[in-house]
N, C-alpha and C positions, 0 to 999 in steps of 0.2 A: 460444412466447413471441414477441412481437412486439418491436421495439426503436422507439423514439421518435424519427424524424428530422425532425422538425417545427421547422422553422427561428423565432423566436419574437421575436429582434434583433440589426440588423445594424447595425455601426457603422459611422459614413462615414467616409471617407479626411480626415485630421486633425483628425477630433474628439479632446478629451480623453475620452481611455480611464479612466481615475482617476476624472472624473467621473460617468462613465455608472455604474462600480462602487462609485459611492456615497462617494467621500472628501469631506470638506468643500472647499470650493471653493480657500481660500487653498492648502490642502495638496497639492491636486490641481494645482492651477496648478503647484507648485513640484516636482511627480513626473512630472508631463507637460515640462518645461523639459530636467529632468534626464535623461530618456529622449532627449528629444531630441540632446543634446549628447553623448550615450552614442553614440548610433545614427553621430553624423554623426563623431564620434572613431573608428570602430570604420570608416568606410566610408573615412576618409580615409589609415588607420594600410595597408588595404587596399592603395589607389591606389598606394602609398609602395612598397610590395611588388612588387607587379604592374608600376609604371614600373622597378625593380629588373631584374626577368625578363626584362623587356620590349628595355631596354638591352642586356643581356646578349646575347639574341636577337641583335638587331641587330650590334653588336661583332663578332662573332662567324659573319656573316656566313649562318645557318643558315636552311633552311626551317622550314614549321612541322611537317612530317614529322618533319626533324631533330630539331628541339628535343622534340619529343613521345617520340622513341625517348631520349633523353636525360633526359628529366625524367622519361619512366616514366609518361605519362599520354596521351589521342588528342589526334590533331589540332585537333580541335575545342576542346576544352579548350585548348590553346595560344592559339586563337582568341579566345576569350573571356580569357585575357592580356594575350594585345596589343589586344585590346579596352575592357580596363577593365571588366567585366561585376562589378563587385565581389560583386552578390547569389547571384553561382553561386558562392564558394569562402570556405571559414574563413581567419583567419587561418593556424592550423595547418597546413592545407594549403599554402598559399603559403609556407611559411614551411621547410616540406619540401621543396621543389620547388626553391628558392636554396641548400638544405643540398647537393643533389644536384651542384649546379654549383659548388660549392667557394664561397660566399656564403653562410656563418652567419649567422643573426638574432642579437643582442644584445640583450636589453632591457633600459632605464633606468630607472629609478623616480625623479624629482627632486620 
């Protein structure tokens, strides 16, 4: 049995997706907006975390060895913290990571 990897269409960096998958144009505008506003809520709810950690770090006075044997995850990771790398961690994640250092997440629903 052969399997099919024959690449057939590649979508460019911000096309509408919606469209290409065939929604009507008015509809697709308004799923493509919403995705958007999803993405940049989700990357900034992120930032908000990670400037948290990142504080924290600092306060605190610690390497990133330290803080890594503390929060239970490498160096590197730490990095990408105090870096802002938002695309390398879930919420969840960060959100465990502040649970560790005695800073519970709360979340609001307004």
């Amino acid at each position: 049995m052969t399997v099919d990897t024959e690449i057939r269409h590649v979508t460019k960096p911000g096309a509408n997706l919606f469209l290409e998958l065939g929604f009507a144009p008015d509809e697709a505008k308004l799923l493509h907006a919403a995705s958007r506003r999803h993405i940049s809520d989700t990357r900034l709810l992120k930032e908000q975390l990670m400037e948290e950690l990142s504080t924290w770090i600092s306060e605190h006075h610690l390497k990133q060895a330290e803080a890594a044997e503390i929060l239970m995850v490498s160096r590197p990771r730490v990095s990408d913290v105090v870096n802002k790398k938002t695309a390398k961690f879930t919420i969840d994640a960060l959100m465990e990571m502040l649970g560790r250092v005695g800073k519970p997440v709360r979340l609001a629903v307004s």
